[in-house]
C-alpha positions as CSV (number, residue, x, y, z in Angstrom):
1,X,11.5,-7.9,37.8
2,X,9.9,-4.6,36.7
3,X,10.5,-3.1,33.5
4,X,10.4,0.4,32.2
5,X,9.2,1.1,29.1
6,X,8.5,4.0,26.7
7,X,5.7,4.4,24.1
8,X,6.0,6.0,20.8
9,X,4.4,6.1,17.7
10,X,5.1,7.1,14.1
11,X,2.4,7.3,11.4
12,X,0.3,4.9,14.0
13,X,3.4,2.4,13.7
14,X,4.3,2.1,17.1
15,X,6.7,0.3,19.4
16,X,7.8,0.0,23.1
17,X,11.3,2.0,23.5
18,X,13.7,0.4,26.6
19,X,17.0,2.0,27.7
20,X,19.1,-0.7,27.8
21,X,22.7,1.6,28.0
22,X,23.4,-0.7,31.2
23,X,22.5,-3.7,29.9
24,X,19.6,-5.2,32.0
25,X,17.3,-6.1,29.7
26,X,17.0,-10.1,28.3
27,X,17.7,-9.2,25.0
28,X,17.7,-12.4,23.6
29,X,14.3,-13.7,25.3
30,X,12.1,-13.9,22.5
31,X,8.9,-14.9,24.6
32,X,9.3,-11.9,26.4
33,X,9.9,-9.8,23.7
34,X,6.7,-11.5,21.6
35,X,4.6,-11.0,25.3
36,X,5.1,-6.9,25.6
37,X,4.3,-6.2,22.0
38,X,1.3,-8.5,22.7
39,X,-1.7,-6.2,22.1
40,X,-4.3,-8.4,24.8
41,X,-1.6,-9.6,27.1
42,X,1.6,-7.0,26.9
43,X,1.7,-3.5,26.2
44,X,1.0,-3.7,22.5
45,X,3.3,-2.5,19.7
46,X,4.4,-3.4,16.4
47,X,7.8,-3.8,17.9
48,X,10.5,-3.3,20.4
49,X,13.3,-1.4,20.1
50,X,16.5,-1.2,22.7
51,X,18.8,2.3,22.8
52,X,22.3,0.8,23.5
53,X,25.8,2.7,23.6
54,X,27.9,2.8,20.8
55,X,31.8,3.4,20.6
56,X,31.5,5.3,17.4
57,X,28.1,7.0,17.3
58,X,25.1,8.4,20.1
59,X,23.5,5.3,20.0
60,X,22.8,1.7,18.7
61,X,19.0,0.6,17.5
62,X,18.3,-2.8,18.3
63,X,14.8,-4.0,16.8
64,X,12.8,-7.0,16.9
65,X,9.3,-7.2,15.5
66,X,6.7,-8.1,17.5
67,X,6.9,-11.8,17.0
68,X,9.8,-11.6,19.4
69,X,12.6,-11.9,16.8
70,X,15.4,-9.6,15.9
71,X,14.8,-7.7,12.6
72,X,16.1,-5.7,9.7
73,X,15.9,-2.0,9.8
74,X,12.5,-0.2,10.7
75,X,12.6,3.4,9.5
76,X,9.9,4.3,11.6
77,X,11.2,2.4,14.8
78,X,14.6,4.9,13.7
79,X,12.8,7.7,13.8
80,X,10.8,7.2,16.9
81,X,14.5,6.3,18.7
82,X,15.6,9.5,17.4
83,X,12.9,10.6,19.7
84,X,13.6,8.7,22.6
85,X,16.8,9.6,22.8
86,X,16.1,13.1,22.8
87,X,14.1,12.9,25.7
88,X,16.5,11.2,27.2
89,X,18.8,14.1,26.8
90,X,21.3,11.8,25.0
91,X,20.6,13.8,22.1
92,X,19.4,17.5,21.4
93,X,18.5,18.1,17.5
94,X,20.9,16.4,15.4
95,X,22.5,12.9,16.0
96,X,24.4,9.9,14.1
97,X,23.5,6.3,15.3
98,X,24.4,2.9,14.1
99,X,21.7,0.0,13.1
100,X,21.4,-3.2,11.6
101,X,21.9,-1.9,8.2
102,X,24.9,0.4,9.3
103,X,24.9,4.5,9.7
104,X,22.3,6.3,10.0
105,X,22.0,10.5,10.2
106,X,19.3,12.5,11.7
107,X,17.5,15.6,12.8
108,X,14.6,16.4,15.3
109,X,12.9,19.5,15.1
110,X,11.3,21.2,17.9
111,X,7.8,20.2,17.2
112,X,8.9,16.3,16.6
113,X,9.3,15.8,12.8
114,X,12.0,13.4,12.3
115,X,14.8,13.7,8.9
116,X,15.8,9.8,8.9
117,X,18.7,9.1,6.4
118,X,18.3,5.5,5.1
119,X,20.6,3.4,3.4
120,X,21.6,4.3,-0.4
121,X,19.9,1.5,-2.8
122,X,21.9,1.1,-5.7
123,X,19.8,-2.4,-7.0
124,X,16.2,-2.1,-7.7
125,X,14.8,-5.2,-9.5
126,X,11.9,-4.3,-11.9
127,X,9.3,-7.1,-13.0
128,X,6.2,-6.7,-15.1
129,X,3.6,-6.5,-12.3
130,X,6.4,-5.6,-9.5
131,X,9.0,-3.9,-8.0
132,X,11.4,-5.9,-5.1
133,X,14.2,-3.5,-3.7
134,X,16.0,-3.5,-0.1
135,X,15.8,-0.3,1.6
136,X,17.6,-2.0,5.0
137,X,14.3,-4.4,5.0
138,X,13.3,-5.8,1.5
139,X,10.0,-4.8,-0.1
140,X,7.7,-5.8,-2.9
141,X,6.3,-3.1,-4.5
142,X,2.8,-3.6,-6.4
143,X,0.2,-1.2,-8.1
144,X,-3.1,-2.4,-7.3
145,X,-7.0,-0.7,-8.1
146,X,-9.1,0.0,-5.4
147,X,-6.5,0.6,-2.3
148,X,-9.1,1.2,0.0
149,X,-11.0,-2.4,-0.2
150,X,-8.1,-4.4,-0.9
151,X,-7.6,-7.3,1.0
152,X,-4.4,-6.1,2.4
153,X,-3.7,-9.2,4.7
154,X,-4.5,-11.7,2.7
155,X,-2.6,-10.9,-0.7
156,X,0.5,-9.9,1.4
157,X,0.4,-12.7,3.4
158,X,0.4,-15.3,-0.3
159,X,3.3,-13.0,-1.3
160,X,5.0,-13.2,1.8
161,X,4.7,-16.9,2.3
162,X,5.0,-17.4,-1.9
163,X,7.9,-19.0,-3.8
164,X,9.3,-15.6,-4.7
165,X,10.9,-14.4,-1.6
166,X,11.6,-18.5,0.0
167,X,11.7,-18.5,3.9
168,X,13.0,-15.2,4.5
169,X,9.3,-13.6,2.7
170,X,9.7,-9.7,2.3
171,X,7.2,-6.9,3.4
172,X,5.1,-6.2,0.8
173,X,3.6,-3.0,0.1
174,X,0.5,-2.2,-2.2
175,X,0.3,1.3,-4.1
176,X,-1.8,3.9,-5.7
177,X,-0.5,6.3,-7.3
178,X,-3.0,9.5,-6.4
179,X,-0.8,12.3,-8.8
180,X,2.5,13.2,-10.6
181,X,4.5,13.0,-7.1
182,X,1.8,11.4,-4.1
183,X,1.3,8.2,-3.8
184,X,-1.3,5.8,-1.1
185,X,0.4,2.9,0.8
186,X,-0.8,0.1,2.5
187,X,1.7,-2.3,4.1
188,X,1.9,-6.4,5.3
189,X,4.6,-6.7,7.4
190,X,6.3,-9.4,8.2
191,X,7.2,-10.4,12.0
192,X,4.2,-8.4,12.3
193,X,2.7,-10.7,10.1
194,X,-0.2,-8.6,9.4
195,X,-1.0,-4.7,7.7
196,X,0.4,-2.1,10.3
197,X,-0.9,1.5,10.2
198,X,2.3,2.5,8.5
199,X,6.4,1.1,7.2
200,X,8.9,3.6,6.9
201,X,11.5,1.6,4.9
202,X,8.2,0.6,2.7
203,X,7.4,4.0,1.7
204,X,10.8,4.9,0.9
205,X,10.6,1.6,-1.1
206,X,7.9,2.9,-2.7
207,X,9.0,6.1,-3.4
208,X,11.9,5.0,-5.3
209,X,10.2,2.0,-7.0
210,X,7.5,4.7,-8.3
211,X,10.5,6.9,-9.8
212,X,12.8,3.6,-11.1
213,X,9.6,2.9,-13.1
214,X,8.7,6.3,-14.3
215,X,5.3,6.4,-12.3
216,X,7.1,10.1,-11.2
217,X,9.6,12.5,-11.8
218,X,9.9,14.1,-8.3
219,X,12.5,13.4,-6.7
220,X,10.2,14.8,-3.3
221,X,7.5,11.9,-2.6
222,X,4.7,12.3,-0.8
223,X,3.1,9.1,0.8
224,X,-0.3,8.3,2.8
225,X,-0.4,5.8,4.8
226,X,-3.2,5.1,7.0
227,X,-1.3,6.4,9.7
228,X,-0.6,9.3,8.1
229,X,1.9,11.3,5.9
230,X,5.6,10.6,5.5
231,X,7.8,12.1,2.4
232,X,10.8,10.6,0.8
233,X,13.1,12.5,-0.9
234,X,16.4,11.3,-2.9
235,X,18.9,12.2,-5.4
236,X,19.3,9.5,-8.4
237,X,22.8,8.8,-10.1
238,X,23.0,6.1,-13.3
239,X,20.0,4.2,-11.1
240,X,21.9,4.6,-7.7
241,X,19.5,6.1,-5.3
242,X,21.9,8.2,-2.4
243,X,21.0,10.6,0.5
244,X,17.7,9.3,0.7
245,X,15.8,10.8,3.6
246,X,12.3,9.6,5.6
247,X,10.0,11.9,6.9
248,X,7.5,12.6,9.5
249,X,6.3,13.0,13.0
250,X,7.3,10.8,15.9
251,X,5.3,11.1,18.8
252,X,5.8,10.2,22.3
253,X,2.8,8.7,23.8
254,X,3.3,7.1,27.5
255,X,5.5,5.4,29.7
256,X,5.5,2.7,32.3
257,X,6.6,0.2,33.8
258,X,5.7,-3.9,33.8
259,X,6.2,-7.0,36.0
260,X,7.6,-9.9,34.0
């Protein structure tokens, strides 16, 4: 059976797009799943993400991480679909699409920078040395010195894995705050189970954990991740965080097809 496949990328997170409006595709084959986003064996990616029909909206997201199993929402993996679809004409610059974590709203523009709204967070739970909040994935949130040399794997994977979170883990994301509204963010993902070049629904974690402690008073965050740059912007009500918007580039890069 062959397989076609799309490539995109977002901030260097990237993930294998499949059509699957007729239905063809073994959705609920882990292995294979796990095997494509295999970076030695597959086609590599930091997961896979299926374009369905929807009754109500242009499209469903269907995600899975690339461990094979299906996964909260990825606001890069969104923003990348917004993408696909576009090139698949079932879109042109503006589109409503239904995920995981419910509705979702977006533009495209013309040169691919992608206006993702993400779920409103209206609970953000604030501990002495970190931040947990669910922004359609949960995310710890932790200051840290030295970014840079931080050893990113290993202190995500003990927080993962730790007693705080129990089986489920959360992503955790580690922060430095670089001015009064920019921020640096390196991620440990879970399903990935390892840092990926960048996590949408973590920097928009991030860029309301930085304002729910007072680390900011924008309302317009900037965030680099090694990837690249995403902004998050937000408006705050009595500590309920609504219209809350992802931003950034989402780049087609090949496509394909595979014999499984």
């Amino acid at each position: 059976m062959e397989i076609t496949f799309y490539k995109y990328q977002g901030t260097g997170n990237d993930f294998i797009m499949i059509d699957n409006r007729q239905e063809t595709f073994a959705k609920n084959d882990s292995r294979l799943i796990e095997k494509l986003c295999d970076r030695r064996f597959g086609i590599g990616a930091d997961g896979l993400i299926l374009l369905e029909n929807d009754a109500e909206t242009d499209f469903k997201m269907v995600y899975y991480n690339s461990d094979g199993n299906q996964s909260s929402m990825c606001g890069n993996g969104g923003r990348c679909l917004v993408a696909f679809a576009k090139q698949l004409g079932v879109i042109e610059n503006t589109t409503t699409f239904t995920a995981t974590d419910g509705l979702h709203h977006a533009t495209i523009s013309d040169d691919g920078i992608v206006s993702l709204q993400m779920k409103d967070v209206d609970n953000v739970n604030i501990e002495e040395d970190y931040v947990f909040l669910d922004t359609g994935s949960p995310h710890h949130v932790q200051l840290v010195d030295d970014l840079k040399n931080y050893p990113i794997k290993e202190k995500g994977a003990e927080i993962r894995y730790g007693k705080l979170y129990g089986q489920a883990g959360s992503n955790v994301n580690f922060v430095h705050q670089n001015d009064t509204d920019t921020f640096s963010v390196r991620t440990y993902e879970r399903g990935v189970e390892d840092e990926t070049l960048s996590c949408g629904t973590g920097v928009t974690a991030v860029a309301i954990a930085m304002k729910a402690t007072g680390k900011t008073d924008s309302n317009e965050i900037k965030l680099n991740v090694e990837g690249g740059k995403l902004e998050v912007s937000f408006k705050e009500i009595s500590g309920k965080y609504m219209d809350v918007f992802l931003k950034g580039p989402a780049a087609f890069v090949f496509e394909g097809s595979i014999g499984v």
